[in-house]
C-alpha positions as a Python dict, from the first residue, in 0.01 Angstrom:
ca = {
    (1, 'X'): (0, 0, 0),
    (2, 'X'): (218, -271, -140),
    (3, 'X'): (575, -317, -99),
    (4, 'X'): (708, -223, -468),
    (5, 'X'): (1016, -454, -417),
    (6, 'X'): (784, -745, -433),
    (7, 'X'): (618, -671, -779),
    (8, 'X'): (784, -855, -1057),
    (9, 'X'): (1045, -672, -1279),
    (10, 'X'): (853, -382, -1500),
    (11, 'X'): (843, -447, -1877),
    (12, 'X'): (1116, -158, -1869),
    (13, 'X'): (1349, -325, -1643),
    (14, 'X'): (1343, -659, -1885),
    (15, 'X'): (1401, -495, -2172),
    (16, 'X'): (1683, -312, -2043),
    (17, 'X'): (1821, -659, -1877),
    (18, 'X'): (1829, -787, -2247),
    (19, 'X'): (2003, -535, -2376),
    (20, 'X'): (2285, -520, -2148),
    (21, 'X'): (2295, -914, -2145),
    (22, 'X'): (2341, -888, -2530),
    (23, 'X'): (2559, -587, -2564),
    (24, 'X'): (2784, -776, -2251),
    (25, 'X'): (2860, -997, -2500),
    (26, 'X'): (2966, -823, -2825),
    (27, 'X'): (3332, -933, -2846),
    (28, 'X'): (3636, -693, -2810),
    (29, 'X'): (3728, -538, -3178),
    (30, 'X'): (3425, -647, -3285),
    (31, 'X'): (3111, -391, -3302),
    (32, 'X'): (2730, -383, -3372),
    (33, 'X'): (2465, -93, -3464),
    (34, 'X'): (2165, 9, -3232),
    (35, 'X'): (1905, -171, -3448),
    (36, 'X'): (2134, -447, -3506),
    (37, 'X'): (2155, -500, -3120),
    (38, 'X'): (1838, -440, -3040),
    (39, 'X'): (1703, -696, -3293),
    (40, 'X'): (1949, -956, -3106),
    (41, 'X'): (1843, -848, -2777),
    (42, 'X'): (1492, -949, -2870),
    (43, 'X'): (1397, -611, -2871),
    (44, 'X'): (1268, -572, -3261),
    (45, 'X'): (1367, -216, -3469),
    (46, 'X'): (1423, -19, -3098),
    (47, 'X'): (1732, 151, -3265),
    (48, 'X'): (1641, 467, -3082),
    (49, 'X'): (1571, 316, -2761),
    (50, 'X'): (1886, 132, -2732),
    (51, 'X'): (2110, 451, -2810),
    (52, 'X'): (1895, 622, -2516),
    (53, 'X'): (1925, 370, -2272),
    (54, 'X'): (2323, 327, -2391),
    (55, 'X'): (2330, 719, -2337),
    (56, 'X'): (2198, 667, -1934),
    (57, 'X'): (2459, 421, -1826),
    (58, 'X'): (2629, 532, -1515),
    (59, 'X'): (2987, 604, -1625),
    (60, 'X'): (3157, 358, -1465),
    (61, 'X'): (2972, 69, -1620),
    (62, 'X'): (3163, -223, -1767),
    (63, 'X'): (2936, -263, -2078),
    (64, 'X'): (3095, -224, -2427),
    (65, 'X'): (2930, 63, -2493),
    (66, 'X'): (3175, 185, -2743),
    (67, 'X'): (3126, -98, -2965),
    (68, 'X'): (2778, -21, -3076),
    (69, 'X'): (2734, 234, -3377),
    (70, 'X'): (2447, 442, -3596),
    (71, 'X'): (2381, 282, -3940),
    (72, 'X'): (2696, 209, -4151),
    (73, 'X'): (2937, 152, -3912),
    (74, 'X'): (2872, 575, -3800),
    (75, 'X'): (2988, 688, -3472),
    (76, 'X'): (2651, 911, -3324),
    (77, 'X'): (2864, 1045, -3079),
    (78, 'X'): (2975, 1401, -3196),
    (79, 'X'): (3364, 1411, -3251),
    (80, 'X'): (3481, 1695, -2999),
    (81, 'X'): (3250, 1574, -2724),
    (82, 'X'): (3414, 1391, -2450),
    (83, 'X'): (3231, 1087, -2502),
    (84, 'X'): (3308, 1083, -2843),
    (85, 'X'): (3676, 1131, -2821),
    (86, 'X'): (3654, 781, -2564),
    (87, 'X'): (3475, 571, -2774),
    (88, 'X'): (3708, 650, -3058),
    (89, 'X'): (4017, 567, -2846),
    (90, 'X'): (3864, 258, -2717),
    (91, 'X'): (3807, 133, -3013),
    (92, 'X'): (4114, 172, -3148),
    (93, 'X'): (4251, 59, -2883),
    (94, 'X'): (4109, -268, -2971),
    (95, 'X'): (4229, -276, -3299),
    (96, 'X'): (3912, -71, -3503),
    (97, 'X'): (4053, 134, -3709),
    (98, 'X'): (3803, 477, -3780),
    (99, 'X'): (3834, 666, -4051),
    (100, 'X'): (3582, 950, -4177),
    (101, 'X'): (3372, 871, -3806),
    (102, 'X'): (3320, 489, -3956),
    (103, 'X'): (3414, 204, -3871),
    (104, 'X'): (3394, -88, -4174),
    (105, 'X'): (3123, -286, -4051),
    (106, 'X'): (3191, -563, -4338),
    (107, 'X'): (3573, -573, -4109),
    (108, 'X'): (3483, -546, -3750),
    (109, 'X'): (3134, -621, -3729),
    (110, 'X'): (3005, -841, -3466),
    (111, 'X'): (2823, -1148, -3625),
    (112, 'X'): (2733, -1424, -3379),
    (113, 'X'): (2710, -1787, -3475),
    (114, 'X'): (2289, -1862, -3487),
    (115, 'X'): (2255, -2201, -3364),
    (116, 'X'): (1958, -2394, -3511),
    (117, 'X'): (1831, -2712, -3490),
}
């Protein structure tokens, strides 16, 4: 039997690894949707994938998982539900203003510089 802490990291494990790189460093009062972060985590249109593997994080992680939303600047999370009522405080806290369960993506969303060249 082989040691399984020798075998190199699982396809799994490397796609979460980009993701939380990427989502470490959407800026505060800034936010980005699912597909939006998992197209800049390398990831392709894994919209659904990144809001499960958001929804797993142990819940004292220091990600930014409050600043990524559904589609049109929509918070998934229902309003009521614990985690709903935090990510809505924490992002006002940092200044997002949500009105309806939105957030104006045009306003506050996160658009890094591409470099090219």
């Amino acid at each position: 039997m082989t040691d399984p802490t020798d075998e190199p990291e699982s396809a799994a494990q490397i796609r979460r690894t980009a993701l939380y790189l990427t989502l470490a460093q959407v800026p505060e009062g800034k936010v980005v949707s699912y597909g939006q972060l998992a197209e800049l985590a390398g990831l392709g249109r894994a919209a659904r994938w990144v809001g499960r593997t958001l929804s797993q994080l142990p819940s004292d992680s220091k990600l930014p998982w409050h600043r990524v939303l559904g589609a049109n600047g929509r918070i998934s999370l229902p309003v009521g539900s614990p985690s709903g009522d935090e990510q809505r405080a924490r992002l006002r806290m940092e200044g997002i203003s949500v009105l309806n369960n939105r957030v104006d993506i045009q306003r506050h969303g996160w658009r890094p510089v591409e470099h090219s060249g």
